[in-house]
PLY file of the C-alpha trace (Angstrom):
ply
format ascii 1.0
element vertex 149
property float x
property float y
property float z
element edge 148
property int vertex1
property int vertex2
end_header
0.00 0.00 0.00
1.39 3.33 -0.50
0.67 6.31 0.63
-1.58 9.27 -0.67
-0.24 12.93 -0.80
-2.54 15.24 1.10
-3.72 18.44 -0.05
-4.10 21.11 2.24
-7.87 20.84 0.83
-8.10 16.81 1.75
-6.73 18.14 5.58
-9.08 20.78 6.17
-12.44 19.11 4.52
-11.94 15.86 6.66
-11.07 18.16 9.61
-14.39 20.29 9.22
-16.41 16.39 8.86
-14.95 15.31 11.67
-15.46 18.35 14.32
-19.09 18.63 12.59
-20.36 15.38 13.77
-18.51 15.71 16.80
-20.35 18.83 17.71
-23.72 17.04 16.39
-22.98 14.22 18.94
-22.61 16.84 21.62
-25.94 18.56 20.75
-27.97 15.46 20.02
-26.71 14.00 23.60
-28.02 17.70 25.14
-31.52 17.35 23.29
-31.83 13.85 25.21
-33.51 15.93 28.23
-35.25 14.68 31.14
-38.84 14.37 28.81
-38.19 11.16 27.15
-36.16 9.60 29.87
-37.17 8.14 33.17
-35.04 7.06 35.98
-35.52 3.23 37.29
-37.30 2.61 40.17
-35.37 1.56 42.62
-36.40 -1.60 44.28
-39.02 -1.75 47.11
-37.35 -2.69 50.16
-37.28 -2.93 54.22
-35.86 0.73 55.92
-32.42 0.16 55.01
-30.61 -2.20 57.81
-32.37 -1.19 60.50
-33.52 -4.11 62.91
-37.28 -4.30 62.42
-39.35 -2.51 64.97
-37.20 0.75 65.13
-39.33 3.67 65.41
-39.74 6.20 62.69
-43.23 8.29 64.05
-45.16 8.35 67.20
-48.62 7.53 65.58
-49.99 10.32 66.89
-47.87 12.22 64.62
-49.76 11.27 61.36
-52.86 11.92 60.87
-55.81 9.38 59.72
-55.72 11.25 56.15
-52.30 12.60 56.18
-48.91 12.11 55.81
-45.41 12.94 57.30
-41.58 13.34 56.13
-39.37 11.62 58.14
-35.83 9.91 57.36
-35.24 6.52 57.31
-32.27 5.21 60.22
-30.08 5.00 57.50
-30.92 8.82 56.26
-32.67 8.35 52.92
-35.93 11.02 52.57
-39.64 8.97 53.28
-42.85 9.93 53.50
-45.39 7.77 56.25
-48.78 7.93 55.21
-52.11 6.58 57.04
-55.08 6.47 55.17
-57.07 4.30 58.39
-56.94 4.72 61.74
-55.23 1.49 62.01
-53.04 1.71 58.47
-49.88 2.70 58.06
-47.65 2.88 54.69
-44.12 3.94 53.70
-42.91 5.35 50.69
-39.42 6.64 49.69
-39.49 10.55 49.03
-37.22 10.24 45.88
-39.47 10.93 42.79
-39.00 7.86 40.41
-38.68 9.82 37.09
-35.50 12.20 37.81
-34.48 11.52 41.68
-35.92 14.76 42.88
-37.19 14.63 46.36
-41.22 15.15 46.48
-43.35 17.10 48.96
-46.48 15.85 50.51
-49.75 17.82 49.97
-52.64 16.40 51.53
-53.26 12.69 49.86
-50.59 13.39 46.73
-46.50 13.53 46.90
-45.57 16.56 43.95
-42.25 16.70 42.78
-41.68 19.81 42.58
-38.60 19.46 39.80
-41.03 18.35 37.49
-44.46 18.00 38.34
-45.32 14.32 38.55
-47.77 13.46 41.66
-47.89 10.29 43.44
-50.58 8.80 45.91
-49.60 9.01 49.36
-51.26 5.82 50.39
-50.26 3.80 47.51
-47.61 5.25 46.37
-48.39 5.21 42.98
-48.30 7.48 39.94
-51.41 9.61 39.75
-49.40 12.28 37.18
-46.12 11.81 34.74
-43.74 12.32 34.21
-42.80 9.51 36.12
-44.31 6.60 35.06
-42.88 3.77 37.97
-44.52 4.12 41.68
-42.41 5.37 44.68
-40.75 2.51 46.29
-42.52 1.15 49.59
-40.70 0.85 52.69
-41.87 -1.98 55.15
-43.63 -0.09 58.12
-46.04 -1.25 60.93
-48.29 -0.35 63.98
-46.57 -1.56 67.26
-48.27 0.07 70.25
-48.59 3.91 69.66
-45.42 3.82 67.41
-44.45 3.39 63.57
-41.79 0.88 63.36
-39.72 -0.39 60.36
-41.07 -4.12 59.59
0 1
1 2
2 3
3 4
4 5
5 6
6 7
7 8
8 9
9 10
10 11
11 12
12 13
13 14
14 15
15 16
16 17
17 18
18 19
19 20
20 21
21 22
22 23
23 24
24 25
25 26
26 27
27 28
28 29
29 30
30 31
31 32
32 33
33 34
34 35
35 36
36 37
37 38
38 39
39 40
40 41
41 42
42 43
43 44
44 45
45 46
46 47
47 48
48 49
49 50
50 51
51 52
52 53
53 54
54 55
55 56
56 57
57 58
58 59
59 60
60 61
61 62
62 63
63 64
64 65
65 66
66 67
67 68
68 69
69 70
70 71
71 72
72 73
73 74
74 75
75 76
76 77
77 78
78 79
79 80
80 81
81 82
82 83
83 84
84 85
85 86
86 87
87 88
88 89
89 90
90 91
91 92
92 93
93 94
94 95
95 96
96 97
97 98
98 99
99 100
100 101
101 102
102 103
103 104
104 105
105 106
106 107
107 108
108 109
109 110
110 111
111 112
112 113
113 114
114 115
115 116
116 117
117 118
118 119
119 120
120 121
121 122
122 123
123 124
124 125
125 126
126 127
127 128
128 129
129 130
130 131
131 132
132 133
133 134
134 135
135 136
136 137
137 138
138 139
139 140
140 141
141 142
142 143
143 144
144 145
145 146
146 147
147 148
C-alpha cells in the first residue's frame, strides 16, 4: 500500500467532517432531556438495615388522612402515610422519574422538579412524568409507634 499525498484541501475538509459530527454528537446527547427519559425505580425494600421494629413516628404524629416526612435510620428522605386509623404505609421521598425529592400535599407527593404526583397511600403514579410508583418501605403499627417491619 502506498501512501496518498494530502492536499491542504483533503486536511481541512476531513477536519471540518470530523469536528461537525462531533459537535452534532454533543448537541444530540443535550436534546436527550429529562422528557423522554425516566429514571428506574429503585427496588421496594425494608428501611435500610435497621432491625425491624425501630421507630420512625409516634402515631400520633400522622394523621388518619395525612402524611409525614421523616428519614429513614439509614438517612434516605420517606414519607409515612395513614389512610385508616389502624393503616400505616411507607414510601421513599425520591421521585421515580428524575431523583428529585417530592413534597407531601394532603393525599398526593408533587415533585416539585417536574411536576409528577404520586398517591400518598399507595404510592403510585397519579401524574407523569414519572411513570414507575415510589418505592414502599416496610412499616407497621406496634403500640402507639411506627416501626420499620
Amino acid at each position: 500500500m502506498t501512501a496518498q499525498p494530502h492536499t491542504r484541501r483533503t486536511v481541512l475538509t476531513t477536519g471540518a467532517a470530523v469536528a461537525g459530527a462531533a459537535a452534532g454528537t454533543v448537541a444530540l446527547a443535550a436534546c436527550g432531556g429529562d422528557e423522554n427519559t425516566t429514571a428506574p425505580a429503585p427496588p421496594s425494600q425494608p428501611a435500610a438495615d435497621a432491625p425491624a421494629g425501630t421507630q420512625l413516628a409516634a402515631l400520633g404524629e400522622v394523621p388518619v388522612g395525612g402524611t409525614k416526612a421523616v428519614k429513614t435510620p439509614d438517612g434516605r428522605d420517606a414519607v409515612l402515610s395513614r389512610p385508616r386509623q389502624n393503616q400505616v404505609a411507607c414510601f421513599s421521598a425520591v421521585c421515580t422519574h428524575q431523583g428529585c425529592k417530592v413534597n407531601a400535599e394532603g393525599a398526593q407527593l408533587v415533585c416539585p422538579c417536574h411536576g409528577s404526583v404520586f398517591d400518598a397511600f399507595t404510592g403510585d403514579v397519579k401524574e407523569g412524568p414519572a411513570d414507575q410508583p415510589l418505592p414502599a418501605i416496610d412499616v407497621r403499627i406496634q403500640n402507639d409507634r411506627i416501626v420499620t417491619a
